[in-house]
One Martini backbone bead per residue (centre of mass of N, CA, C, O) as a GRO file, in nm:
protein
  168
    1UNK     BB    1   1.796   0.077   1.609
    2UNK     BB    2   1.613   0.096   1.348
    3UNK     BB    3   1.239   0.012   1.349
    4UNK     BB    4   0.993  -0.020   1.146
    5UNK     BB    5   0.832  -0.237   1.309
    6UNK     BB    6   0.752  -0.042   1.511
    7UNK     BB    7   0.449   0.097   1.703
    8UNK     BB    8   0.530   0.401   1.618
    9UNK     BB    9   0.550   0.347   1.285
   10UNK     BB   10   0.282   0.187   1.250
   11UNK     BB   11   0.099   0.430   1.322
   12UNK     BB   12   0.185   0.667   1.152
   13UNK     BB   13   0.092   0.520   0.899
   14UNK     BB   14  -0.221   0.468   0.968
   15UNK     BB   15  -0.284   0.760   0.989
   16UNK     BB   16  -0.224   0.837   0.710
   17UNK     BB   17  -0.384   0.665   0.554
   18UNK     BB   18  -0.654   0.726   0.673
   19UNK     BB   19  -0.654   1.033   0.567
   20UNK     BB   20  -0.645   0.967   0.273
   21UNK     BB   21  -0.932   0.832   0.294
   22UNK     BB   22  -1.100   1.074   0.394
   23UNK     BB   23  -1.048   1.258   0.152
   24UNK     BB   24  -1.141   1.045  -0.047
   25UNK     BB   25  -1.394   1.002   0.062
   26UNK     BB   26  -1.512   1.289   0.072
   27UNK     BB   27  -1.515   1.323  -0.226
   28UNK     BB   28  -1.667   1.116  -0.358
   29UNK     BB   29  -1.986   1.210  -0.170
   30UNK     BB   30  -1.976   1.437  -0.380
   31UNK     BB   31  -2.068   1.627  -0.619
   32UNK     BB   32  -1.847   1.596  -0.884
   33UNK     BB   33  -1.907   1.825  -1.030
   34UNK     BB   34  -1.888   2.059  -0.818
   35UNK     BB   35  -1.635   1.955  -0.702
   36UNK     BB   36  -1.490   1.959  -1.013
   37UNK     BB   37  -1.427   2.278  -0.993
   38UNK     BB   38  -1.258   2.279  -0.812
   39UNK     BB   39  -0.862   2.329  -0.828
   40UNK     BB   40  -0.834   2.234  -0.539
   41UNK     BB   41  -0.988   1.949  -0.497
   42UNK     BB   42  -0.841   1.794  -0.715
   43UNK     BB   43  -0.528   1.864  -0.588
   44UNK     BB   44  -0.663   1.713  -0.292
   45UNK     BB   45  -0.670   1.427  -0.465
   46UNK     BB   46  -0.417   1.380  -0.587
   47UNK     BB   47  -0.220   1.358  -0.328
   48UNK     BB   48  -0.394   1.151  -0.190
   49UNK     BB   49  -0.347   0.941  -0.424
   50UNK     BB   50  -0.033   0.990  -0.395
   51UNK     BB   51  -0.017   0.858  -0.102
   52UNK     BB   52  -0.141   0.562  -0.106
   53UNK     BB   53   0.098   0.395  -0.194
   54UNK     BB   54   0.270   0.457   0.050
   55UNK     BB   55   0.139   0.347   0.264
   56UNK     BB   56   0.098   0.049   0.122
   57UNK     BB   57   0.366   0.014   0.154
   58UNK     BB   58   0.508   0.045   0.420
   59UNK     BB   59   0.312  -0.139   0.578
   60UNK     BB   60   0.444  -0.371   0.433
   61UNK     BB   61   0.766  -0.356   0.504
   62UNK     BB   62   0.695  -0.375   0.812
   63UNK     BB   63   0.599  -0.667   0.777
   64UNK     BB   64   0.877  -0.762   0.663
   65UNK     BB   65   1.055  -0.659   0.869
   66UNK     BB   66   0.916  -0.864   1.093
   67UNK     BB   67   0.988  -1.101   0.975
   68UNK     BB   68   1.308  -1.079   0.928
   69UNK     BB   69   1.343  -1.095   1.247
   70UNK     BB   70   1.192  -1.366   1.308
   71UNK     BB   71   1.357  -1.536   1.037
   72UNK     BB   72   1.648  -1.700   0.994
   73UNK     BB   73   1.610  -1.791   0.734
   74UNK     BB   74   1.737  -1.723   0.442
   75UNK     BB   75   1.550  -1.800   0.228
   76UNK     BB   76   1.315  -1.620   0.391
   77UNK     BB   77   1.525  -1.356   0.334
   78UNK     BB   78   1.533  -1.341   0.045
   79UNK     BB   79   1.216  -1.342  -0.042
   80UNK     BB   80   1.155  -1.072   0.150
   81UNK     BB   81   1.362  -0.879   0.000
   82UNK     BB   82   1.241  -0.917  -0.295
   83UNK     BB   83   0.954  -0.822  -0.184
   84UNK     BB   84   1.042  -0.521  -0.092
   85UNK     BB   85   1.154  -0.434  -0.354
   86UNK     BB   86   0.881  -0.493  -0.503
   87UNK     BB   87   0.734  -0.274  -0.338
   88UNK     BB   88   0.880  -0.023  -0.379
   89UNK     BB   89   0.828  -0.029  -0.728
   90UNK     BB   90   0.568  -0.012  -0.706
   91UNK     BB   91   0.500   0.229  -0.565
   92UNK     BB   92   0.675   0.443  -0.767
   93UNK     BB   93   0.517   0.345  -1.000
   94UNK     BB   94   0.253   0.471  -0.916
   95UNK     BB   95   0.320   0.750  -0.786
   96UNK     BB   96   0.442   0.795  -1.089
   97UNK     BB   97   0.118   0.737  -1.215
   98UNK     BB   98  -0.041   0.980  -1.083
   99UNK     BB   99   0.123   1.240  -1.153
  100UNK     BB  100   0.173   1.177  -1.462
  101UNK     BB  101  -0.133   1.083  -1.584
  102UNK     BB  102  -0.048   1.389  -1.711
  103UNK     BB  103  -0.041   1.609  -2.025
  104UNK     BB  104  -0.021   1.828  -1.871
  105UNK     BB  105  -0.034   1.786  -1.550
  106UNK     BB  106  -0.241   1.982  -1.480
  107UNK     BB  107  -0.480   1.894  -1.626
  108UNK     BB  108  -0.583   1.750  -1.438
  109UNK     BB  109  -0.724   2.045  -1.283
  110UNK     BB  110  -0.721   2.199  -1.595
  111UNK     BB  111  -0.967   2.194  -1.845
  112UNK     BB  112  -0.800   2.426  -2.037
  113UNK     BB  113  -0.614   2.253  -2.136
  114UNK     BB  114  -0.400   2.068  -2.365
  115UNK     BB  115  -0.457   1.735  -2.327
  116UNK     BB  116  -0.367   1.404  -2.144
  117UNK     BB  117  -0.453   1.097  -2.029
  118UNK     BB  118  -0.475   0.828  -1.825
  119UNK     BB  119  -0.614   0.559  -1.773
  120UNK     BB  120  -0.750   0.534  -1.478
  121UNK     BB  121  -0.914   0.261  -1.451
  122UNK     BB  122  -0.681   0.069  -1.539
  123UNK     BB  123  -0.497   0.162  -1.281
  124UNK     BB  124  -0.641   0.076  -1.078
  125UNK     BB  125  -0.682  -0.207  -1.131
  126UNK     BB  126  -0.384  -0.318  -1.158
  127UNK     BB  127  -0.307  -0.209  -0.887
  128UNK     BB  128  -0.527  -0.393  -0.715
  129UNK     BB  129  -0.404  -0.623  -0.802
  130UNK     BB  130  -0.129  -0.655  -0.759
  131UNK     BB  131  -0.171  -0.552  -0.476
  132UNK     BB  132  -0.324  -0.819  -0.360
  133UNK     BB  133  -0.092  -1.033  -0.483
  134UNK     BB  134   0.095  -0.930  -0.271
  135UNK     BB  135  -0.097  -0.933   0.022
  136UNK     BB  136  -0.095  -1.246  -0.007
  137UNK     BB  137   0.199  -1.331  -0.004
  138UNK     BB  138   0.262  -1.226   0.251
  139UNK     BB  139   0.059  -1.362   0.447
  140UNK     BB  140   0.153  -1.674   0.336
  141UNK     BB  141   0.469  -1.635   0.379
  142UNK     BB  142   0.468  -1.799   0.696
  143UNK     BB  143   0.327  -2.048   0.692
  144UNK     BB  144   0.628  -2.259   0.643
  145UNK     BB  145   0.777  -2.174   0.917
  146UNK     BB  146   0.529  -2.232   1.146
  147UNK     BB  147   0.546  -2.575   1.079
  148UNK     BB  148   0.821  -2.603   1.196
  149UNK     BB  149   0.722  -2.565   1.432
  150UNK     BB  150   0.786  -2.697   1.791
  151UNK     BB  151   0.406  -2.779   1.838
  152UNK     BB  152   0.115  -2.775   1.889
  153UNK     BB  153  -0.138  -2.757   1.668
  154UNK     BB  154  -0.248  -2.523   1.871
  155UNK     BB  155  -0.026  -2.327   1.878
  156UNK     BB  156  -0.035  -2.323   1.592
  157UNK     BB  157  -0.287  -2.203   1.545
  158UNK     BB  158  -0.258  -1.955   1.717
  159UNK     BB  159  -0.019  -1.802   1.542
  160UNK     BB  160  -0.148  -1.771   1.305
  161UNK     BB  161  -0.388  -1.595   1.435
  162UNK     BB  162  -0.160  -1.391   1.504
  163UNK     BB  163  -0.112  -1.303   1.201
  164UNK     BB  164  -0.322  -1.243   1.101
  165UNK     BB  165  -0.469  -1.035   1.294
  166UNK     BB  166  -0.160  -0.879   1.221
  167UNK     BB  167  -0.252  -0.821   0.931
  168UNK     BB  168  -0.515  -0.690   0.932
   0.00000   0.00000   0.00000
């Protein structure tokens, strides 16, 4: 059985992760008016860009994916599931508003064609809040699961944190 969070598929995603970060960050440290002459630099921006959604979703879906294995609960099992969905939609979301964020596309990176596009800095806040909100909600959803278990106090409490710290 394939197994989402198995941890050589969270591995190839954090790698992913992190590449499309030091592309980002590669980007943002140059000085953007000479970086943005060129526009393979852009297009190597929006891919990178355009790929963010996928990385930072995937890692969620892994992590509900280890919850609903962990978790026989039905009702924390509907949850999950409805969070996986609602996530997967964000994701696709995103992805589909990184990519076609100007009319036409191309305009992204070739400012002399005649376009629009959508408000970046808006689309990132969003993006932010949204995300943000969700892996709060997912952070905390198992911790009333946790509490059910049959341990004592200290053993709660390191459990805890041993979810915290692996999901951080």
């Amino acid at each position: 059985m394939f197994q989402v969070s198995s941890p050589e598929t969270v591995k190839q995603i954090l790698t992913t992760c992190k590449d499309s970060h030091a592309v980002m960050i590669t980007c943002h440290s140059h000085d953007s008016r000479r970086f943005a002459e060129s526009k393979t630099n852009l297009q190597t921006v929006i891919i990178s860009a355009a790929s963010y959604p996928w990385t930072l979703g995937l890692v969620r879906i892994s992590l509900l994916m280890f919850l609903l294995q962990t978790f026989p609960n039905r009702r924390f099992q509907l949850v999950v599931k409805v969070l996986a969905v609602y996530t997967c939609l964000h994701t696709v979301a995103f992805f589909f508003a990184v990519i076609f964020q100007c009319d036409p596309v191309p305009f992204a990176w070739d400012k002399e064609l005649r376009g629009k596009c959508l408000n970046l800095t808006a689309l990132t806040y969003a993006a932010a809040v949204l995300s943000g909100i969700l892996d709060c909600v997912t952070l905390l959803l198992p911790l009333n699961e946790l509490r059910k278990l049959h341990l004592t106090m200290d053993k709660k409490l390191g459990v805890v944190i041993m979810f915290i710290i692996g999901s951080w």
